[in-house]
N, C-alpha and C positions, 0 to 999 in steps of 0.2 A: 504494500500500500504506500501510497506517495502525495504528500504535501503537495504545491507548487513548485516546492524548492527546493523537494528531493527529487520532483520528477526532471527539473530541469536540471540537476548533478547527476541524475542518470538517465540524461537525455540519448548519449550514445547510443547505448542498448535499446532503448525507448525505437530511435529512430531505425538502427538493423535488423530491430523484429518484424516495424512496421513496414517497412523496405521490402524487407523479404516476405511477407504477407501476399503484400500489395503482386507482386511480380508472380506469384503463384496462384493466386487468388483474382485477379483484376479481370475485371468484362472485356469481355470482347466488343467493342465501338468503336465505328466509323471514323472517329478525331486519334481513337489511338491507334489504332492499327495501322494506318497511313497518316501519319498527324502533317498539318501544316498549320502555317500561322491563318489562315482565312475560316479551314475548317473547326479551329479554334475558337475564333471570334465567334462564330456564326454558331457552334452549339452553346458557347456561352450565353450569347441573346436568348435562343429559343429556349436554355433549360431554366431561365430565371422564371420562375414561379409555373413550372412546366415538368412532368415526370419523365425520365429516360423513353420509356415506353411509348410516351406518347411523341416526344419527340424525333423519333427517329424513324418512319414513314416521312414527314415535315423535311425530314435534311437533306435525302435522297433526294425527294425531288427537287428543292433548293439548288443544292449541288449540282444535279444536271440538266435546271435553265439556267441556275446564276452560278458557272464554274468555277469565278473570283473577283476578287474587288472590282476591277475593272468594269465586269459583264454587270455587276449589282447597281455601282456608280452611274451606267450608262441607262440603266431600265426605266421606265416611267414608272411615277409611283402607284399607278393602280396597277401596274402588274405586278408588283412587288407586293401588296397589298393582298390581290388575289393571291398570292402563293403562299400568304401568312396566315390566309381564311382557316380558321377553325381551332387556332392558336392561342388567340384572344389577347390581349392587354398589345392592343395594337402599335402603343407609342414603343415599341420592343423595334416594332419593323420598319416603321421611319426612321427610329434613332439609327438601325441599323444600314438604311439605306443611305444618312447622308454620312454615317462615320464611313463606308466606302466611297464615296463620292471625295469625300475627306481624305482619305488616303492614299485615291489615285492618283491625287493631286502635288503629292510630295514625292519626291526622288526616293524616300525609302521611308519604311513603316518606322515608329518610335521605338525602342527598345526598352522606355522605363517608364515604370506607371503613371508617375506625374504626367507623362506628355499624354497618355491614353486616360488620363481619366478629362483630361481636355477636350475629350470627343464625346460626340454625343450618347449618351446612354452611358455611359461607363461611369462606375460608384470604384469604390476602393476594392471589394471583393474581384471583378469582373478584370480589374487594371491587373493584380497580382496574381490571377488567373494567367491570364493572357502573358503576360510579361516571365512569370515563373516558367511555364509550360513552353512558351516559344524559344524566349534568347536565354532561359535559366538564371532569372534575375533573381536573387533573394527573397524574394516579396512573401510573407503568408497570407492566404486563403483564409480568412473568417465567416463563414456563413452559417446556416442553422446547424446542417451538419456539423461543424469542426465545435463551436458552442457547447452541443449536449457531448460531444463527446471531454472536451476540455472541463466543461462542468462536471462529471461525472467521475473523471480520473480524479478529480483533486475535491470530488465532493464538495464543491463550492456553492453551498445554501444562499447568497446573496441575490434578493430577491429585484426583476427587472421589471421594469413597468413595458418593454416590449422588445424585441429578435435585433435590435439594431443598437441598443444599450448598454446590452448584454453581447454584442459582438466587438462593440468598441471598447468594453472591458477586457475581453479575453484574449485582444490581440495582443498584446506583450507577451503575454504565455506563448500565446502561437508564434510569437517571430522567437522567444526563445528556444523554443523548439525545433523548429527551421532545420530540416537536414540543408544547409546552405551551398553545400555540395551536390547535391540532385535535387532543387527546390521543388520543380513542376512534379518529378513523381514522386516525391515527401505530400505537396499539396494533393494529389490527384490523390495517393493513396489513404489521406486522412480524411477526402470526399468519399472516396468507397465504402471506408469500414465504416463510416457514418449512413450510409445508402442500403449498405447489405448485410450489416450486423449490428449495430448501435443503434437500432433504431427506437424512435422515440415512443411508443409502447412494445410490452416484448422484445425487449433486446435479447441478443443470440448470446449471452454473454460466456457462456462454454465451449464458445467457437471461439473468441474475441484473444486473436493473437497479444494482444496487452493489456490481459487482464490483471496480468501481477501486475500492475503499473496505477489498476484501478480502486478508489478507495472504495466509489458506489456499490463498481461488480462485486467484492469483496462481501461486501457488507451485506449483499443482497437487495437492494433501496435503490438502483439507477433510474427508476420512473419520478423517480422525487427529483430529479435534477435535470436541465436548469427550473432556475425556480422563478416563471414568465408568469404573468399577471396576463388572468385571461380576457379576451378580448369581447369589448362589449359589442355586441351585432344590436343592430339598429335596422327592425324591422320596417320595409318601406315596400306597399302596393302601386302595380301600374294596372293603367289599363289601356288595351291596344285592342284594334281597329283590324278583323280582316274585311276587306270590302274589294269586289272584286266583282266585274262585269266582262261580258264577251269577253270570255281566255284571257280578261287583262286582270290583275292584281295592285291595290293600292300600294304604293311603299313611300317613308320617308328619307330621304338621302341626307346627312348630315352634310352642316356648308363646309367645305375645304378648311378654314379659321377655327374651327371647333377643338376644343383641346382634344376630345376623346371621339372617335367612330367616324373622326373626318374623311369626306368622300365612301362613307359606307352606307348602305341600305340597310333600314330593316322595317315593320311592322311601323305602322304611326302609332301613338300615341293618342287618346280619345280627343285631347285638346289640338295637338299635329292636325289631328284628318275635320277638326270642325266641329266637333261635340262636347259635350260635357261629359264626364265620366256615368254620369247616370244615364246618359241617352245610349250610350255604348252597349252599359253593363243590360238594358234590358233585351238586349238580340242574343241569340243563339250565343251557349259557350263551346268555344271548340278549341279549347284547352287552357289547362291553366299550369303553369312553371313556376318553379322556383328554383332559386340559384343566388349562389354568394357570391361579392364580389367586394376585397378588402373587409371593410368592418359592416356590408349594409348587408341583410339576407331580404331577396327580393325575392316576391311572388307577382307574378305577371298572369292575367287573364286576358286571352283572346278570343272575343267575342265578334258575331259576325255583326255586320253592320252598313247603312247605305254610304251612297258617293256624296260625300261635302256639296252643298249647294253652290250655283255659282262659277268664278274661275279659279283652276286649282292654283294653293300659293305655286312659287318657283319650286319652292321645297319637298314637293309632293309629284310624284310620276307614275304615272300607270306603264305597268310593266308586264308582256305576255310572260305566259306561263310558262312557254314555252324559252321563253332566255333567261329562267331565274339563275339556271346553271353559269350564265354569263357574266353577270354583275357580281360586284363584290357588297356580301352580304356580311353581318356581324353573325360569328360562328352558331351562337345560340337562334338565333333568327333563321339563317341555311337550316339546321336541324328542325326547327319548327315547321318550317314550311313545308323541306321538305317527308315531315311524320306524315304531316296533314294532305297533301297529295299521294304519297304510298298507301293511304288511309282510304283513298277515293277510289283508287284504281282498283285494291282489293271491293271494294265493296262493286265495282262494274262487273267482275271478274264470278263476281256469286252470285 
């Protein structure tokens, strides 16, 4: 069992277990198996707040329209946009498209995190990412992963009001740690055991190549660490509009300027298409969702409903049925629509 300050006087051993873990134990992925610095960057973006799993259909295809900086720099944003459909938290794929636009503009990419956290999207975890992994720059990796695990060797009860607190606490530990000699596979390998063994209920902990290193595992108590203050969700209803005439379908397109869903379609909003929420909510319901998104959990009802009186705002476009597959929709919205048209056909079909 180890202090902070035994763990870091026997960091050595710390680090050639977890070294040697990692190298016998590590996934098999796209970024490592043939790594580059682009394919780097690029699962960087897509796994922030995003699971391996699901990621990695997303990269494939990425990878074989947008090859590298250059082909990403060069693309318009709605195709860029399109190929990030279903990903969600879209400000991921702009940042990502102007930091290559950003990049193909300079004679050579930045080799140190200060200069990559200068571009767009890039926080401290993402720079030392990138930087450790590509040119082996010292940097550690502090994200939720490295956290519970750091929290848990050193049983460190100090309690965080939230994951970004509690990460800028524990990065001294972590740069102490720092095999500074193989940084990127010291970071990657303490992203894995965080991913595939350390995980945040039921940890594997008899698996856990540095368990003698842990006070939690030891003690049998790793679910008590870290010790995050839970997040209060802030219950918020919508109500949205299908309204649809001759094979056309109502949709709202968010204006280009909009911080969130800009240049995206989805379902209008009762107020969007002309009505009042009660005028909506009394048509047919054909479906109702819920889903979280940061700290709000939202329930959305889609109810059927007529065409706004009138001329339609700018904001507002009837869209065949037949091209939903063509525009870029907000991922939860593509899913919606199309439940509700596979919903139809089967019903032709019986």
């Amino acid at each position: 069992m180890a202090s902070s300050a035994q763990l870091v006087a026997a960091k050595a051993d710390f680090q050639r277990t977890l070294l040697a873990w990692y190298r016998a134990h590590a996934r098999s992925l796209p970024w490592r198996d043939a790594p580059s610095l682009y394919k780097t960057v690029v699962s960087e973006f897509m796994l922030q707040q995003t699971q391996v799993k699901t990621v990695l259909p997303y990269l494939a295809r990425w990878l074989a329209q947008f090859p590298d900086f250059a082909a990403l720099a060069a693309a318009p944003e709605a195709q860029v946009l399109k190929s990030w459909e279903g990903l969600g938290y879209y400000s991921r794929a702009r940042n990502l498209h102007r930091l290559a636009q950003a990049i193909a503009a300079q004679p050579e990419p930045p080799r140190l995190p200060a200069a990559w956290r200068e571009l767009p999207g890039v926080g401290p975890y993402t720079a030392a990412a990138i930087t450790s992994i590509s040119f082996s720059h010292p940097a550690a990796c502090v994200d939720g992963n490295v956290v519970r695990i750091l929290a848990r060797l050193t049983a460190d009860a100090t309690p965080f009001r939230d994951s970004a607190s509690a990460a800028r606490a524990f990065t001294p530990l972590a740069e102490a740690l720092l095999a500074t000699d193989n940084p990127g596979d010291h970071n990657q390998a303490m992203m894995e055991l965080g991913a595939t063994v350390c995980f945040r209920q039921k940890p594997l902990c008899l698996s856990c190549p540095v368990r003698g290193c842990c006070i939690a595992g030891q003690r049998g108590d790793p679910e008590d660490f870290p010790q995050l203050a839970a997040k209060k969700m802030e219950q918020v209803a919508v109500t949205r509009a299908w309204i649809e005439r001759e094979g056309l379908l109502l949709l709202h397109l968010t204006p280009a300027g909009a911080r969130r869903f800009a240049n995206m379609h989805e379902l209008p909003t009762a107020a969007q298409a002309g009505w009042s929420d009660d005028d909506v909510a009394r048509g047919k319901l054909i479906a109702k969702k819920k889903r979280g998104i940061t700290r709000y959990q939202i329930t959305e009802s889609i109810h059927a409903a007529d065409a706004p009186r009138g001329k339609l705002p700018a904001d507002l476009a009837w869209v065949p049925l037949t091209e939903i597959t063509t525009i870029t929709l907000s991922g939860p919205h593509r899913r919606w629509i199309s439940e509700e048209l596979s919903k139809r056909r089967r019903q032709m079909v019986i």
